[in-house]
Backbone as CSV, one residue per row, in Angstrom:
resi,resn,N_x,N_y,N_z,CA_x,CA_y,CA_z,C_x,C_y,C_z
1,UNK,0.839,-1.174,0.000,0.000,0.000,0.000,0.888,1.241,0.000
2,UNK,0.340,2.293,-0.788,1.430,3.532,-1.225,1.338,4.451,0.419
3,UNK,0.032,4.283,0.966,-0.150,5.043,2.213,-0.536,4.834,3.289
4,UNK,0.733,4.350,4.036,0.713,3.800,4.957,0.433,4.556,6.292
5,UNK,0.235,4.062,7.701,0.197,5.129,8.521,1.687,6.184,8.778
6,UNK,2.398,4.900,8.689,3.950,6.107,9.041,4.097,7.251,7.847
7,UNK,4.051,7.027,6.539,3.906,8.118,6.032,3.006,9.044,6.399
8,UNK,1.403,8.997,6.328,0.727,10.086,6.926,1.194,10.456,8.084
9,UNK,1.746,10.026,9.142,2.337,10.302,10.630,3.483,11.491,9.808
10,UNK,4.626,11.190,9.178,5.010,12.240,8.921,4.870,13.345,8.156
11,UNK,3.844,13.155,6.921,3.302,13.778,5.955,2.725,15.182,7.201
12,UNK,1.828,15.021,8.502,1.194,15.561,9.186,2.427,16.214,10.144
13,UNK,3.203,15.510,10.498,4.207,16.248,11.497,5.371,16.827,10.733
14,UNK,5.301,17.106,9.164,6.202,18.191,8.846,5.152,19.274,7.926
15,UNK,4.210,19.024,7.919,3.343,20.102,7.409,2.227,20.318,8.365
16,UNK,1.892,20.078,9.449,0.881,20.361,10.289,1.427,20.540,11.525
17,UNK,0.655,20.824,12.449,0.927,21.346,13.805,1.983,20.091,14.432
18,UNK,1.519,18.824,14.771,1.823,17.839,15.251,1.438,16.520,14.687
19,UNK,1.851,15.251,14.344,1.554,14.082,13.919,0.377,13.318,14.042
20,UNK,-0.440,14.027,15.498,-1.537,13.398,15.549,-2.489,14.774,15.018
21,UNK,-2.147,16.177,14.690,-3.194,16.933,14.279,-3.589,16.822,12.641
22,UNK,-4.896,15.737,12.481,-5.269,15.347,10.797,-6.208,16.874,10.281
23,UNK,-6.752,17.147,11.092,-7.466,18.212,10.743,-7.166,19.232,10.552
24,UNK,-5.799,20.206,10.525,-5.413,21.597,10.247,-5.738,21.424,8.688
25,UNK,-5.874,22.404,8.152,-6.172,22.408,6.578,-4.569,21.745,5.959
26,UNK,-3.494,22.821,6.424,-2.432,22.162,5.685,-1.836,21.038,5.546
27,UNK,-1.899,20.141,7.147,-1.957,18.795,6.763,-2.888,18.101,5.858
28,UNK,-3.965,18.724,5.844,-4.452,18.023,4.511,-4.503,17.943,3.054
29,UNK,-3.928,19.418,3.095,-3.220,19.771,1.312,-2.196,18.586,1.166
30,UNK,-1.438,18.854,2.653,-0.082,18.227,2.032,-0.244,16.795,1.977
31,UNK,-1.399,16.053,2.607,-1.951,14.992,2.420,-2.423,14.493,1.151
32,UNK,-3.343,15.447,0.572,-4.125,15.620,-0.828,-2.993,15.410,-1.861
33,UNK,-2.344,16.576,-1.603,-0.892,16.933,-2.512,-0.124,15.285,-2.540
34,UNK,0.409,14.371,-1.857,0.694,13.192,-1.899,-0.152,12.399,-2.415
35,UNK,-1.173,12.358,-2.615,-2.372,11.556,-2.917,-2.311,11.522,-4.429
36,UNK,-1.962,12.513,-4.619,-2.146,13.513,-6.149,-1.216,13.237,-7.283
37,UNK,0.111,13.585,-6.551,1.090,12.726,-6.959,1.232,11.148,-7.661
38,UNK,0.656,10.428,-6.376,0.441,8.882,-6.828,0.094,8.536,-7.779
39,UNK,-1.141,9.180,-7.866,-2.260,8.997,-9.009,-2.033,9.276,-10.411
40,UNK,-1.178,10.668,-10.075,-0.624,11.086,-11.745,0.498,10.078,-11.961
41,UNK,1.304,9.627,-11.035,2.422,8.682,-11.879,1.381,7.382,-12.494
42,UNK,0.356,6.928,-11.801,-0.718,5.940,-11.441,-1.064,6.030,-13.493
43,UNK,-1.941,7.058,-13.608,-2.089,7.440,-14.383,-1.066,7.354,-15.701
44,UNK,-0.036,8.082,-15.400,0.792,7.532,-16.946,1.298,6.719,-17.422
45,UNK,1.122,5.368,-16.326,1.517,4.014,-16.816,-0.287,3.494,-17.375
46,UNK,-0.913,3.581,-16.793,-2.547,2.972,-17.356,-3.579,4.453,-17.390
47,UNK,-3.426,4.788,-18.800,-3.768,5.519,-19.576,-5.299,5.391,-19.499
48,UNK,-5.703,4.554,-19.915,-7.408,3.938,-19.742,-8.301,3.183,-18.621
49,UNK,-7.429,3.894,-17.110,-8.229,3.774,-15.923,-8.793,4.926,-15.568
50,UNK,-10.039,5.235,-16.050,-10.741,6.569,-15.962,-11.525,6.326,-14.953
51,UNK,-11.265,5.439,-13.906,-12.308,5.751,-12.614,-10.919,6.492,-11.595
52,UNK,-10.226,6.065,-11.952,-8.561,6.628,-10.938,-8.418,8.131,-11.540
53,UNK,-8.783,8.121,-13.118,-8.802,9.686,-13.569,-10.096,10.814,-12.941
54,UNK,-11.304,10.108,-12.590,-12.368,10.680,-12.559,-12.182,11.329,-10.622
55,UNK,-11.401,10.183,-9.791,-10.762,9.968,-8.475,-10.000,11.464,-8.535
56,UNK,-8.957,11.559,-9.603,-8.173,12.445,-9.520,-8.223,13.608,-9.634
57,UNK,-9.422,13.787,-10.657,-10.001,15.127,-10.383,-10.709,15.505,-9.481
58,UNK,-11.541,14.586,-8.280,-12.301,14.961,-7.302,-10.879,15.503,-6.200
59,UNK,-10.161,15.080,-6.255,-9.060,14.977,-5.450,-8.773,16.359,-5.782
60,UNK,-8.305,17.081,-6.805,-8.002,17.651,-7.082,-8.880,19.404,-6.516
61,UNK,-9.478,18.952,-7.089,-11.058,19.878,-6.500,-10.979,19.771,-4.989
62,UNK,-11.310,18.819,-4.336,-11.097,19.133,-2.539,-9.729,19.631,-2.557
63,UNK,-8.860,19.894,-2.453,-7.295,20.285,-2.766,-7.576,21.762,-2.630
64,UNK,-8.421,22.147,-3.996,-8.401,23.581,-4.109,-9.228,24.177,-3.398
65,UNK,-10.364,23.734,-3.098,-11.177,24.065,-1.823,-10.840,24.655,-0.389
66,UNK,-9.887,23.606,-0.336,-9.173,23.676,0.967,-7.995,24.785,1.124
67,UNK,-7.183,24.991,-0.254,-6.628,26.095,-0.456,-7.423,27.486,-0.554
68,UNK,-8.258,27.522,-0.834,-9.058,28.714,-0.914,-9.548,29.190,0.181
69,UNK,-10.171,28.416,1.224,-10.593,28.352,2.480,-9.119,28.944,3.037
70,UNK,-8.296,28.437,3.099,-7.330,28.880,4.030,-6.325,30.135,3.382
71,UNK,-6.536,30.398,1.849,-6.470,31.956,1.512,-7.382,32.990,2.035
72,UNK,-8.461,32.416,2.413,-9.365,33.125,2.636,-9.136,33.755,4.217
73,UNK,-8.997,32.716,5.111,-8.770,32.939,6.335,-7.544,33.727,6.758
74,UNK,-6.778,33.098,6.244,-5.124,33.763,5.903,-3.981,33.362,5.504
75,UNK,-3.957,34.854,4.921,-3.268,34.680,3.314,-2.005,34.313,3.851
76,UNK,-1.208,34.207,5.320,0.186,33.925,5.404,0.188,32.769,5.697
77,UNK,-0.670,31.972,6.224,-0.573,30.327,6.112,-0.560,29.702,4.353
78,UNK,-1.391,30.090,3.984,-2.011,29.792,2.699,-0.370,29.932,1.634
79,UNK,-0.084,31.264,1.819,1.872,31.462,1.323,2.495,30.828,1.481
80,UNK,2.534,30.312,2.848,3.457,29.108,3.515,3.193,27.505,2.811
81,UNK,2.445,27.455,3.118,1.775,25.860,2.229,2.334,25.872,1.169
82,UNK,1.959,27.015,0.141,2.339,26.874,-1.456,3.495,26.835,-1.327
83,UNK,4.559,27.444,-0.923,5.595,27.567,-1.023,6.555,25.999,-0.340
84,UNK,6.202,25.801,0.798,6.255,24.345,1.295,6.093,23.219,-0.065
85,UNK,4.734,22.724,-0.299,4.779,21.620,-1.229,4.872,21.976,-2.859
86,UNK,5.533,23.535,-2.951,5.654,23.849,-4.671,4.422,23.601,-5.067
87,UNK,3.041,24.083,-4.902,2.172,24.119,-5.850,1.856,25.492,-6.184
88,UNK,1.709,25.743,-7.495,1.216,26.498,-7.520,-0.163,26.818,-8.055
89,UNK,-0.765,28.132,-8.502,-2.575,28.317,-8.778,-2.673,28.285,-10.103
């Protein structure tokens, strides 16, 4: 399995408050953001799994949601994140 607990354990304790906090928004970008990843390498080996493509865009969409929400709230967390996992808008 690509996602195991020890990865999310650290995925959360270098982008979120602490290892057990799942709920800050940015642990969950940077959660999403890993997720995202997978899928696109996932993706360019099997070209014609369009339920993993259809996956990837929902994924994608909660992602930006969650970025927006926390531009919204504030814009210096929201800076920090992007700049942290290189995504950009």
């Amino acid at each position: 399995m690509y996602l195991t607990t020890e990865t999310k354990k650290d995925i959360f304790k270098k982008y979120g408050k602490s290892e057990f906090d799942t709920g800050s928004a940015e642990g969950q970008v940077a959660l999403f953001t890993f997720r995202v990843k997978y899928l696109t390498n996932h993706l360019k080996k099997n070209k014609k799994d369009l339920n993993t493509e259809r996956s990837l865009v929902r994924l994608v969409g909660k992602r930006r949601k969650l970025l927006d929400y926390l531009k919204e709230k504030d814009i210096e967390r929201y800076r920090v994140i992007i700049k942290k996992l290189g995504i950009r808008k």
